[in-house]
C-alpha positions in Angstrom: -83.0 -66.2 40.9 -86.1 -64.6 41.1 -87.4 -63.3 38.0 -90.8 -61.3 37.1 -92.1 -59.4 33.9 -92.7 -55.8 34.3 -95.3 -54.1 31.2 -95.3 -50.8 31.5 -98.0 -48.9 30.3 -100.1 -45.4 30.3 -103.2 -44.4 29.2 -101.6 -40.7 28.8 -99.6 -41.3 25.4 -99.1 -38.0 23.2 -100.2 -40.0 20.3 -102.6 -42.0 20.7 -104.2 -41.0 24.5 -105.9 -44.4 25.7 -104.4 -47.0 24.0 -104.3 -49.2 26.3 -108.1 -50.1 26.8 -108.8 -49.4 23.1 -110.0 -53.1 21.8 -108.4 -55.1 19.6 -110.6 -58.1 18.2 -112.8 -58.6 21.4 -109.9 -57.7 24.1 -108.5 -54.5 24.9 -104.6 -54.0 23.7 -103.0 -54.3 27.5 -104.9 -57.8 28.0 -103.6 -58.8 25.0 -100.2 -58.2 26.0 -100.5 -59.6 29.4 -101.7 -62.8 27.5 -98.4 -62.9 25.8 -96.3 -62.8 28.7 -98.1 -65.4 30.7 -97.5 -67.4 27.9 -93.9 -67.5 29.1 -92.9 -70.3 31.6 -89.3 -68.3 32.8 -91.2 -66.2 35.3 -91.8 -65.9 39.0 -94.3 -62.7 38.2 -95.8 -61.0 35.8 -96.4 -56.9 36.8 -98.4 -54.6 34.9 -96.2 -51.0 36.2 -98.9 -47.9 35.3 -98.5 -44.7 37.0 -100.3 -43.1 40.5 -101.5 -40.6 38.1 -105.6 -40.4 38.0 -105.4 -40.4 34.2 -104.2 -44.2 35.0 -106.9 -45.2 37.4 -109.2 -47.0 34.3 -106.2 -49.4 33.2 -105.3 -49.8 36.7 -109.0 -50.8 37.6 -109.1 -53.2 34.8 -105.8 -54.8 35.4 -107.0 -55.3 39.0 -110.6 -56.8 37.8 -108.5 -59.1 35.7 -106.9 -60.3 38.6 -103.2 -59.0 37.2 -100.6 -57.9 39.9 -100.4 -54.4 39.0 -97.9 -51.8 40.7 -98.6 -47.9 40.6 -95.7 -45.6 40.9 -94.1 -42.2 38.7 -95.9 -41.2 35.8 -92.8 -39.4 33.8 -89.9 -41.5 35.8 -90.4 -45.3 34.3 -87.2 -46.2 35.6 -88.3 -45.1 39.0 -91.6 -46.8 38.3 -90.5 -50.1 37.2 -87.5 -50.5 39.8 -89.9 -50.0 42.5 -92.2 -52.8 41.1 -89.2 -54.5 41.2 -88.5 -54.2 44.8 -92.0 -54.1 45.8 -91.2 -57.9 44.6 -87.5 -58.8 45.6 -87.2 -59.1 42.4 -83.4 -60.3 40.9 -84.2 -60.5 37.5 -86.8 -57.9 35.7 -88.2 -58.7 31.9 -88.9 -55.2 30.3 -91.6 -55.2 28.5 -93.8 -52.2 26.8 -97.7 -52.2 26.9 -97.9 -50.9 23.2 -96.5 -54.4 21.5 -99.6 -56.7 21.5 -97.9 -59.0 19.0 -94.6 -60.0 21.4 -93.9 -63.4 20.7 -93.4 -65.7 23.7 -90.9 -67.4 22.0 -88.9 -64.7 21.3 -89.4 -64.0 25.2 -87.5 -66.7 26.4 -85.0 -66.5 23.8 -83.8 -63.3 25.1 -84.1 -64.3 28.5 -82.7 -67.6 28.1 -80.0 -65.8 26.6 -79.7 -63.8 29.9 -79.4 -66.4 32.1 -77.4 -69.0 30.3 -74.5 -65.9 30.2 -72.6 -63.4 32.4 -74.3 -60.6 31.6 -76.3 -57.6 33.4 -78.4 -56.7 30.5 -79.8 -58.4 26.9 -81.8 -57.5 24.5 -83.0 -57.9 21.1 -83.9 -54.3 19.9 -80.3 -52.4 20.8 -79.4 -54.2 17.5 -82.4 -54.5 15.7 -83.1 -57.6 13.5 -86.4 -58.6 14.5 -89.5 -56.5 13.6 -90.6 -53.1 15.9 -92.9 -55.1 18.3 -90.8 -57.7 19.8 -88.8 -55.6 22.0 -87.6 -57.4 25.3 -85.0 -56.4 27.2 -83.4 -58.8 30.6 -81.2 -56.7 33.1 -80.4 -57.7 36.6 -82.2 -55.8 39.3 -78.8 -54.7 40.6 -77.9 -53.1 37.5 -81.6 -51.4 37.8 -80.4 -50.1 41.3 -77.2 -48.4 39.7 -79.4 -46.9 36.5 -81.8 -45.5 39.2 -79.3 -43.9 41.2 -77.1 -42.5 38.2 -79.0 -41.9 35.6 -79.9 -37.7 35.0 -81.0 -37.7 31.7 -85.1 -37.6 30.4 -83.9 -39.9 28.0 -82.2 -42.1 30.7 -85.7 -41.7 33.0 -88.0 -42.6 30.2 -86.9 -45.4 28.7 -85.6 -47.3 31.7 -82.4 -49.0 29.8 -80.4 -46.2 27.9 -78.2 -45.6 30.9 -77.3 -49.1 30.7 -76.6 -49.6 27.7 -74.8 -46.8 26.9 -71.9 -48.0 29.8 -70.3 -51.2 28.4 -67.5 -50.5 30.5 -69.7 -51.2 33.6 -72.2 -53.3 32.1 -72.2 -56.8 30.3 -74.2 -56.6 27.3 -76.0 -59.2 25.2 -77.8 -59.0 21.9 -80.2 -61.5 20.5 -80.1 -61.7 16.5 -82.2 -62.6 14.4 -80.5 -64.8 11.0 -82.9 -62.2 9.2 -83.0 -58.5 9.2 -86.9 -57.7 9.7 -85.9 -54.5 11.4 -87.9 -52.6 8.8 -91.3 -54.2 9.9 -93.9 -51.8 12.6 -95.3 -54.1 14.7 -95.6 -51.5 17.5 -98.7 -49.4 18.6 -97.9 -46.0 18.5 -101.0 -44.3 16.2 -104.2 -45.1 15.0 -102.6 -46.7 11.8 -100.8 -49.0 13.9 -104.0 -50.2 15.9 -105.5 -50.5 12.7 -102.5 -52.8 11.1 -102.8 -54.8 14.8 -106.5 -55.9 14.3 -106.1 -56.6 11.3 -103.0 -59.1 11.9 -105.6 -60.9 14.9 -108.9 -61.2 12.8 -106.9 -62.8 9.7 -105.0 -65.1 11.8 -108.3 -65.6 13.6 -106.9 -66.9 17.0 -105.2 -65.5 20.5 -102.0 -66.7 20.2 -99.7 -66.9 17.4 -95.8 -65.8 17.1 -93.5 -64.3 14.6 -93.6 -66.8 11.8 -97.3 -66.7 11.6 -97.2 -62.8 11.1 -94.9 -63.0 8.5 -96.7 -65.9 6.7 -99.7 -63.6 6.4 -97.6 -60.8 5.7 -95.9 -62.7 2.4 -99.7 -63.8 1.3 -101.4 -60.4 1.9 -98.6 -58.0 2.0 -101.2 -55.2 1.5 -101.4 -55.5 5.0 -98.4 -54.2 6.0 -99.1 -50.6 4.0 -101.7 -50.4 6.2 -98.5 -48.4 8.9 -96.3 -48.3 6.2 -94.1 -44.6 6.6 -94.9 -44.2 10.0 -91.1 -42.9 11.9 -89.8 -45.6 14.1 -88.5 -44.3 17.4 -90.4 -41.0 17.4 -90.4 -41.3 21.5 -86.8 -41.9 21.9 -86.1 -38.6 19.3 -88.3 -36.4 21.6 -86.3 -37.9 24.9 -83.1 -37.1 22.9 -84.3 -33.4 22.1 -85.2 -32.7 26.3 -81.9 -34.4 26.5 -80.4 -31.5 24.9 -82.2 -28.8 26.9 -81.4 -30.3 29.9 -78.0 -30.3 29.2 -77.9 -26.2 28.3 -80.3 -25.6 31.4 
């Protein structure tokens, strides 16, 4: 089965425009991503999916320079964007993951994905029942899934976030959820604000290296946990609430 990675990422985000080139201990915050998911073995490909949109040509220049496969499609329809990457590929298998989560944890990759294919199931994921820390996310669907989403789904919500139609037909679907034997769902590790980039480089110049997972942020976290006020208050899921609020107007239009 042939199975590739797709990061999406903008430099357009309402919150904090530019993100993705902003640097974080030497490297800009997309690299670092990218870095994590080529740490993962499981994978035929790993696609950086930005938008046609000119506001995306810099991270889309840079990806290029890097030599990373990168894939321009719909700037406001990600599940159009990321299952064209996926075809532009033959893709079977696509790994979901978010440009704004430059603390993923390989290991926590393959978990997820290792769940996927070791089951009989169309989509997995360990954030639709959240134990592991805002950060993490990674989601596993089959690309033929992807194909019915695209053609079905109406919503913004459904558009924007790729997996909601998905997820939310169990009747259609198979569904799999990776737990965690902790629930760390409380803990930000996502970059959403300036707070956030802030808490980010702080994790990567006290740990003091490229690559570390889960259990190394938490270790630092339980001997400096005045780290973790550094994002502390900041509203999980703000983008999916906004989705969920054009859902509505949609739905009386």
């Amino acid at each position: 089965m042939k199975t590739v990675a797709i990061i999406q990422a903008r430099m357009s985000s309402s919150r904090l425009p530019g993100k993705m080139l902003m640097d974080i201990e030497g490297k800009p915050l997309i690299e670092r991503v990218m870095e994590r998911a080529h740490a993962v073995d499981l994978f035929n490909d790993v696609i950086l999916a930005t938008s046609d949109d000119a506001s995306d040509d810099p991270l889309a220049a840079f990806g290029e320079a890097k030599g990373m496969h990168v894939f321009r499609g719909n700037l406001n329809d990600v599940l159009d964007r990321l299952y064209s990457a996926a075809q532009s590929v033959q893709a079977e298998c696509i790994i979901r993951l978010t440009g704004d989560c430059p603390l993923l944890d390989p290991a926590v990759i393959c978990k997820v994905v290792q769940t996927f294919q070791t089951g009989e199931f169309d989509y997995v994921s360990n954030a639709l029942k959240r134990t592991y820390p805002d950060g993490l996310d990674t989601e596993v669907c089959s690309t033929k899934a992807l194909e019915i989403a695209h053609k079905q789904a109406a919503l913004p919500s459904e558009r924007e976030h790729v997996m909601p139609f998905i997820y939310k037909q169990p009747e259609w679907f198979r569904i799999g959820h990776v737990l965690h034997n902790r629930d760390l769902s409380q803990l930000r590790w996502t970059v959403d604000e300036q707070r956030d980039l802030e808490f980010v480089r702080t994790v990567y110049r006290e740990i003091g290296k490229d690559m570390f997972g889960m259990d190394d942020i938490l270790a630092l976290l339980k001997r400096k946990p005045q780290i973790s006020a550094i994002n502390k208050g900041i509203p999980m899921n703000a983008g999916m609430q906004k989705s969920l609020e054009e859902d509505a107007r949609f739905s009386q239009g």
